[in-house]
C-alpha positions as CSV (number, residue, x, y, z in Angstrom):
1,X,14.4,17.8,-40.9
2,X,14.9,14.0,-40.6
3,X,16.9,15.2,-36.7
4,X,13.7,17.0,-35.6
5,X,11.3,14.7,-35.1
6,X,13.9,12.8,-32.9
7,X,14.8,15.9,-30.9
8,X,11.0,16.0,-30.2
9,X,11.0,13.0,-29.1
10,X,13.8,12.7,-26.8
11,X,13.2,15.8,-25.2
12,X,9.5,14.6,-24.3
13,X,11.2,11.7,-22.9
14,X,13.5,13.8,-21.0
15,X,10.2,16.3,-20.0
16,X,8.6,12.9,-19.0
17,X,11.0,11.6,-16.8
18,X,12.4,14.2,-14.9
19,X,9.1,15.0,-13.9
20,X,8.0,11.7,-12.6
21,X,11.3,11.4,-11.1
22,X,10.7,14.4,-8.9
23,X,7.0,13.6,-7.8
24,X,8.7,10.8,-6.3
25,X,9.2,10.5,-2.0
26,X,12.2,9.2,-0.9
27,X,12.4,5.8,0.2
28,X,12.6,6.5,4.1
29,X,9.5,9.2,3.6
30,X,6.6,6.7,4.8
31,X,3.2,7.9,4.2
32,X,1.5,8.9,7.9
33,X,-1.6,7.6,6.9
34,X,0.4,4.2,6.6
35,X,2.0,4.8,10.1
36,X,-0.9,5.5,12.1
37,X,-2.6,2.3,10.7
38,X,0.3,0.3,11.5
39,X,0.3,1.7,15.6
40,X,-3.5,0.7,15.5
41,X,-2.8,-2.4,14.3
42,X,-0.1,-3.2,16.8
43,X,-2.6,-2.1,19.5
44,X,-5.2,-4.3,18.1
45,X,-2.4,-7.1,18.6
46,X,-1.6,-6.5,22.0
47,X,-5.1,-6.3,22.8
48,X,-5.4,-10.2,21.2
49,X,-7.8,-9.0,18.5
50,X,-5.5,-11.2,15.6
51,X,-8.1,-10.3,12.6
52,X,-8.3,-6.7,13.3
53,X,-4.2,-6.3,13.7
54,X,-4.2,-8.3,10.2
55,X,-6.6,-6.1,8.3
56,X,-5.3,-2.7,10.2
57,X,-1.7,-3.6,8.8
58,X,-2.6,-4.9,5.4
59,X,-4.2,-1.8,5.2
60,X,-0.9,0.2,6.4
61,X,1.3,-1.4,3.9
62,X,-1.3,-1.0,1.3
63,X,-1.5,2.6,1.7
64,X,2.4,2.7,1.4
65,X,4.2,-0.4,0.4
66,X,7.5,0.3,1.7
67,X,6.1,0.1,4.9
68,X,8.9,-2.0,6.2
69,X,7.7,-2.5,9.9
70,X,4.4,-3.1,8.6
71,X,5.6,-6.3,6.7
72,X,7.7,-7.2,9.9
73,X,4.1,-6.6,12.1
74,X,2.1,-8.8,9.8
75,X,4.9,-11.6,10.1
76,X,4.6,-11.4,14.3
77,X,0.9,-12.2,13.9
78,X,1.3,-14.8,11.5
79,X,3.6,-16.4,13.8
80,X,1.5,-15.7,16.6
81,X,-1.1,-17.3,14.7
82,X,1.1,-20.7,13.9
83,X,2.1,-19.8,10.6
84,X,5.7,-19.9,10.2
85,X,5.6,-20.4,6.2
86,X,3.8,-16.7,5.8
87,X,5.7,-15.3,8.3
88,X,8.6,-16.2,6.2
89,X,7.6,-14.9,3.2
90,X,6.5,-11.6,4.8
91,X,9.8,-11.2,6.6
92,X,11.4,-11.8,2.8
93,X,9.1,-8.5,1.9
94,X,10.7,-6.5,4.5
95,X,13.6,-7.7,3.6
96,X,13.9,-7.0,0.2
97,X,13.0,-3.2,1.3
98,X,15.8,-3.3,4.0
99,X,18.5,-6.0,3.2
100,X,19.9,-5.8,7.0
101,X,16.9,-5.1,8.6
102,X,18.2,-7.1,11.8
103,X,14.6,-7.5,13.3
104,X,13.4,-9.3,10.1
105,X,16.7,-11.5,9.7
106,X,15.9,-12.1,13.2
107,X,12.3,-12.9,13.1
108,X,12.9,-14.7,9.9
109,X,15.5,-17.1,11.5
110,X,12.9,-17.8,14.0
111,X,10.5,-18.9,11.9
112,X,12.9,-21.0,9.5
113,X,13.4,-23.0,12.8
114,X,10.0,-23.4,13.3
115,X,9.4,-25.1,9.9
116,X,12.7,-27.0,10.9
117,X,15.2,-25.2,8.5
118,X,18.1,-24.9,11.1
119,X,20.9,-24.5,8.9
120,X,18.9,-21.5,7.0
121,X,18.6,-19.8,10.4
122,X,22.2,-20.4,11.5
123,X,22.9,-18.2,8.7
124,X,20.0,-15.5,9.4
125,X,22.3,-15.8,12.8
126,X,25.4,-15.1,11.4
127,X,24.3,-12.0,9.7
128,X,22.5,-10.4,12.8
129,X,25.9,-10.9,14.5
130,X,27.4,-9.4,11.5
131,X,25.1,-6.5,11.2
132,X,25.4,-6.0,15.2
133,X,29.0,-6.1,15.6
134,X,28.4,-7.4,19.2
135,X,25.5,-8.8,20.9
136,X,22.0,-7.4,20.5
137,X,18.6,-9.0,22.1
138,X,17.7,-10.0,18.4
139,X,21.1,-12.4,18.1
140,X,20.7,-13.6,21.3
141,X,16.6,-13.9,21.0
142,X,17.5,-16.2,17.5
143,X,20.5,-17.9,19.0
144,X,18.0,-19.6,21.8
145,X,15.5,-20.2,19.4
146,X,18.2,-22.1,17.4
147,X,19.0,-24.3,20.1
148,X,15.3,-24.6,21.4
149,X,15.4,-26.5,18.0
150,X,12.3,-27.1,15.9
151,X,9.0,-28.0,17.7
152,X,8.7,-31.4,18.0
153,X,5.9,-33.3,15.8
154,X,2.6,-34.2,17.5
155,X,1.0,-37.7,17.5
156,X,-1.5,-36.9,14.9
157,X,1.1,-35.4,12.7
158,X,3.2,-38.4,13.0
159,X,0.7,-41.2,13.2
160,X,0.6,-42.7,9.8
161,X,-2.9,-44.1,9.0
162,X,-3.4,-47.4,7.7
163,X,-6.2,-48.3,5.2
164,X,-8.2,-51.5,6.5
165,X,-7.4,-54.6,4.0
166,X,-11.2,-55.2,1.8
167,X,-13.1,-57.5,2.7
168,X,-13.5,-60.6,0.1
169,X,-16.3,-61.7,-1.4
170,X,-16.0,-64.5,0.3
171,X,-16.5,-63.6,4.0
């Protein structure tokens, strides 16, 4: 009597598990839907149309979040936009879907040198030689960025503006 109530119970648990566990996709199963948004959006890239590749993709990776190229597709046109912060954090997205992605570990590194972190890159580098085990256009595409080196600051960045002393009371 007192070991029915928990038999029910576990074997509803059981029930309810295994049958989520089996509506699931596989991870490497990406929704169509999510891949034919994601080839319009890269189209609408090409063509130079920036705000209609952003909301094409957005859409793709909404539809299925494990989109990985979509991630790495939003991060090219936030760097093509001059964004190197959310191009970072989008290429972290991918990443964490895909580890050794070496297109986002390359794209990453890319945009770590833009915002200046070298040394961050040089490792992105050292992994994309790892995961290569010889030279690839995405090692050799990072190592030139490395030693292009960060973009150089521009006068108005730079230029420090000074505040005009008050004026007494007495001029």
């Amino acid at each position: 009597m007192r070991f029915t109530s928990v038999a029910v119970a576990l074997s509803l648990a059981l029930v309810s598990i295994s049958t989520s566990l089996h509506g699931q996709r596989p991870d490497d199963q990406i929704d169509p839907r999510s891949m034919a948004l994601l080839q319009q959006g890269r189209a609408a890239q090409a063509a130079g149309n920036l705000d209609g590749a952003t909301d094409l993709i957005e859409s793709a990776v909404t539809v299925d979040p494990r989109n990985r190229q979509g991630f790495i597709a939003l991060a090219q046109v936030a760097d093509a936009r001059g964004l190197p912060g959310k191009a970072i954090r989008l290429y972290r997205e991918a990443l964490l879907l895909e580890p050794n992605d070496v297109d986002a570990l390359s794209g990453q590194g890319a945009a770590l040198v833009e915002k200046g972190a070298v040394e961050r890159a040089r490792q992105n580098l050292s992994r994309v030689r790892t995961l290569c085990k010889g030279t690839c256009p995405q090692a050799t595409t990072l190592a030139a960025a490395i030693a292009k080196g960060p973009p150089a600051i521009t006068t108005a960045q730079a230029e420090v503006t000074k505040v005009p002393p008050k004026a007494s009371a007495k001029d």
